[in-house]
C-alpha positions in Angstrom: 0.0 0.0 0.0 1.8 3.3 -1.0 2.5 5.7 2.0 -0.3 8.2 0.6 -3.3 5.9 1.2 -3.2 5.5 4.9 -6.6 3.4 5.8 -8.0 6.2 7.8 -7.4 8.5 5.2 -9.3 6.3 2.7 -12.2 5.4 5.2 -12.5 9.3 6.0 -13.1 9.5 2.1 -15.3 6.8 2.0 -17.6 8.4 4.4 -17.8 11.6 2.6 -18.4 10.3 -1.0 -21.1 8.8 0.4 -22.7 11.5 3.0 -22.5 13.6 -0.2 -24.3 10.3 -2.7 -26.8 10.0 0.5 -27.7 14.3 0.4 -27.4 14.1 -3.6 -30.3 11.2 -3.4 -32.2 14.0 -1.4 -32.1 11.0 2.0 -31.8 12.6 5.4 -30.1 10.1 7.9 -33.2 9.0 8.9 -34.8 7.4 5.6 -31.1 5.9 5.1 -31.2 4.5 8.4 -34.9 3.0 7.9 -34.0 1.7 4.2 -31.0 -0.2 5.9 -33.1 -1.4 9.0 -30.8 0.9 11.3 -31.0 3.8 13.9 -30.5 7.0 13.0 -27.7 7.6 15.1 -26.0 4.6 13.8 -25.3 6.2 9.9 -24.9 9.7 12.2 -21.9 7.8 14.2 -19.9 6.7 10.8 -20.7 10.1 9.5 -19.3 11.9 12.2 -16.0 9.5 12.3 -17.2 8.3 16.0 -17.8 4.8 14.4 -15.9 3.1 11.4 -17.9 1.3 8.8 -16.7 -2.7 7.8 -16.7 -3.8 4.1 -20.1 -5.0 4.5 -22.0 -2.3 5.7 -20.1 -0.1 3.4 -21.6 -2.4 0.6 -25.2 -2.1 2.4 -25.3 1.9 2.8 -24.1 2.3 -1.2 -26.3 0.0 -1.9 -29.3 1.5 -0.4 -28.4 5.3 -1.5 -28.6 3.6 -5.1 -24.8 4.0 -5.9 -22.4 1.3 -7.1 -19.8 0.2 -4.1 -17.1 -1.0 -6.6 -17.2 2.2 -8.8 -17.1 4.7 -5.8 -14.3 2.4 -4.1 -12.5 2.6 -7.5 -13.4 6.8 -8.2 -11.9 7.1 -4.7 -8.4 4.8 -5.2 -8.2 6.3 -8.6 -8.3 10.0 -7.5 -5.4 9.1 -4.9 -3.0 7.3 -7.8 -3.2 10.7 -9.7 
């Protein structure tokens, strides 16, 4: 892994491409949290950085804004080779 992309810096990146997919879909936190069968606070905590997503509920919250995981995990790595 190059010395650019440390994994906090890529999860931190994560989080924001898709806080800004979930407010471009026009979701609050709330209907996000309902489509994915959570709490509110819970998408609010990995928003915030208080809580750190895993693969798969990075896979369930893209899925449930209506974005493609793979593609936005390959915008992001592409944008840090460049």
């Amino acid at each position: 892994m190059p010395a650019s992309l440390v994994p906090s810096d890529l999860h931190a990146r994560i989080v924001a491409a898709l806080t800004v997919a979930r407010r471009d879909a026009r979701l609050r936190q709330v209907d996000l949290a309902k489509r994915l069968g959570w709490q509110q606070a819970y998408v609010s905590r990995y928003e915030t950085g208080e809580r750190q997503l895993s693969v798969d509920e990075y896979v369930a919250v893209a899925l449930a804004i209506g974005v493609d995981p793979v593609a936005l995990l390959g915008e992001l790595l592409s944008q840090n080779c460049s």
